[in-house]
C-alpha positions as CSV (number, residue, x, y, z in Angstrom):
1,X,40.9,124.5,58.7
2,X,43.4,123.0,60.7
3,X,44.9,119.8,60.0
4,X,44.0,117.3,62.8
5,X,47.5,115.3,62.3
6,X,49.3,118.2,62.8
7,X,47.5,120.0,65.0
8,X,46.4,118.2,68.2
9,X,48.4,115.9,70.3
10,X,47.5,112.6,69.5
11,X,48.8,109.3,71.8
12,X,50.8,107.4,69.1
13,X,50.9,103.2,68.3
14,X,54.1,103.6,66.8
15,X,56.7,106.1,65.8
16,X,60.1,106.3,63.2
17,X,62.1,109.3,62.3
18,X,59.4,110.1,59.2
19,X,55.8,108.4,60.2
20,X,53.9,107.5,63.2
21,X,50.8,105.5,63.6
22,X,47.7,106.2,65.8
23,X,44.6,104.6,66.6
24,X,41.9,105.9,63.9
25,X,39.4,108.2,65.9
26,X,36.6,106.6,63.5
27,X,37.5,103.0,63.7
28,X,36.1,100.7,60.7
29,X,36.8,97.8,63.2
30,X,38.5,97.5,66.1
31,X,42.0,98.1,65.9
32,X,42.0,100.3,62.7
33,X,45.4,102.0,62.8
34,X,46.1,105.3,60.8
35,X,50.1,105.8,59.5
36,X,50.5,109.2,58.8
37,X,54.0,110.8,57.5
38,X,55.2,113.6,60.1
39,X,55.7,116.0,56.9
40,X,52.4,117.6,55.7
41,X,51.6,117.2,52.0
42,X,48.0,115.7,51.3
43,X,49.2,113.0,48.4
44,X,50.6,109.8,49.0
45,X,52.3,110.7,45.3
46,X,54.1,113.4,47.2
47,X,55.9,111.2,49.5
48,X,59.8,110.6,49.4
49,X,61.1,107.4,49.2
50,X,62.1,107.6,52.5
51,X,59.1,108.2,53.7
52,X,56.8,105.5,51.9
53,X,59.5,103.5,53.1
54,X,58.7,104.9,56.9
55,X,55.2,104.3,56.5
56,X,55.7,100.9,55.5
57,X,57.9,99.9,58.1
58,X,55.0,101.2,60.5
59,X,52.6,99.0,58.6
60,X,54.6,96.3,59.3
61,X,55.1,96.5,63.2
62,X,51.4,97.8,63.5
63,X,50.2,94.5,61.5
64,X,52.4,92.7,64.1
65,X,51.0,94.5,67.6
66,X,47.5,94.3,66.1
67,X,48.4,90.6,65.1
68,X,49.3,90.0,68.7
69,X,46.4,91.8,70.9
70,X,43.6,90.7,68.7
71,X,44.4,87.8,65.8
72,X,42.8,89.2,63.0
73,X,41.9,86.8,60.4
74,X,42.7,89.7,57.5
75,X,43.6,93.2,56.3
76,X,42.2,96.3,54.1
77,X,45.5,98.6,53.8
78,X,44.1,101.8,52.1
79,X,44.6,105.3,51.1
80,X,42.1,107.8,49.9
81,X,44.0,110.2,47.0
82,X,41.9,113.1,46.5
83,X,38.4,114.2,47.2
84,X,36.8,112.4,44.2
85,X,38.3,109.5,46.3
86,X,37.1,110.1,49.5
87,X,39.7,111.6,51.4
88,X,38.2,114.2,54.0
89,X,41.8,114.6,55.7
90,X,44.1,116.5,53.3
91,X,47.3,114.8,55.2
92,X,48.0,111.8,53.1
93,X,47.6,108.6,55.5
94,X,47.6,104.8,55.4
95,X,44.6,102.8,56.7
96,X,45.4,99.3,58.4
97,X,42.1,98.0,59.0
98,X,41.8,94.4,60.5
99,X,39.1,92.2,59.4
100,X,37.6,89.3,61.0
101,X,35.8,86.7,59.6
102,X,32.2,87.6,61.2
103,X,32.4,91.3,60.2
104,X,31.0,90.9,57.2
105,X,28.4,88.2,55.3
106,X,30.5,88.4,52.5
107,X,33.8,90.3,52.3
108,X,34.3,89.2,48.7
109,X,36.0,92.2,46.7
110,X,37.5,94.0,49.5
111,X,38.5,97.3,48.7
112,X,36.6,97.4,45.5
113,X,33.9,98.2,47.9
114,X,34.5,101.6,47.6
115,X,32.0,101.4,44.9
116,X,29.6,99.1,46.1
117,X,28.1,97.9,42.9
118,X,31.7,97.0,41.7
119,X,32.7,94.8,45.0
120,X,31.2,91.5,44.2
121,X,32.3,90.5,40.6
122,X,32.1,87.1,39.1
C-alpha cells in the first residue's frame, strides 16, 4: 500500500526544510493538524534530531495559527508508535488536536483515553 503522506498532493498549513503540517483528513475536532516529517520512516524513534526539532517548530506555529482562527481553550499533542498503539499510517506523525471546553463532559485524563477504562483516575 501506498503511503498517503508521500503519495498524494496534500495542501499544506505549514512547511520547514524537514516537516510540514496539514489539516487531518479525519479531524478529532475542528482544527486537528497532522505534522508529518518529509522523510519516510514509520517511528517517531527513528527521527533525527533535526527533524523532531522540525516537527516541533511546526507544532509551535500550528498551535499559534490555530490559536488565532479558533481560540481553543486546550491541546492533545499525540503520536501513535506502532500497531499495538493504534497507528494505521506507517509514516510517523504528530497530532495537534484542539480541545474546547464543550467537547467533552469530562476531559479528565486526556490522552490516557486511549484506554478508556484508565482515563478517569482518582
Amino acid at each position: 500500500m501506498e503511503c498517503p503522506f508521500c503519495s498524494e498532493k496534500i495542501n499544506t498549513v505549514a512547511e520547514n526544510d524537514l516537516a510540514y503540517a496539514i489539516y487531518d483528513k479525519y479531524p478529532v475536532s475542528d482544527g486537528h493538524i497532522l505534522i508529518i516529517p518529509k522523510r519516510h520512516f514509520s517511528s517517531f524513534f527513528d527521527a533525527s534530531v533535526e527533524e523532531r526539532r522540525a516537527m516541533n517548530d511546526l507544532l509551535d506555529q500550528c498551535k499559534n495559527i490555530l490559536d488565532d482562527v479558533s481560540a481553543p481553550h486546550g491541546y492533545n499533542i499525540g503520536i501513535n508508535c506502532g500497531e499495538a498503539a493504534g497507528q494505521t499510517i506507517f509514516h510517523v506523525h504528530v497530532h495537534l488536536i484542539p480541545r474546547f471546553t464543550s467537547d467533552i463532559n469530562d476531559p479528565r485524563g486526556g490522552v490516557r483515553g486511549v484506554i478508556p477504562e484508565k482515563r478517569i483516575y482518582e
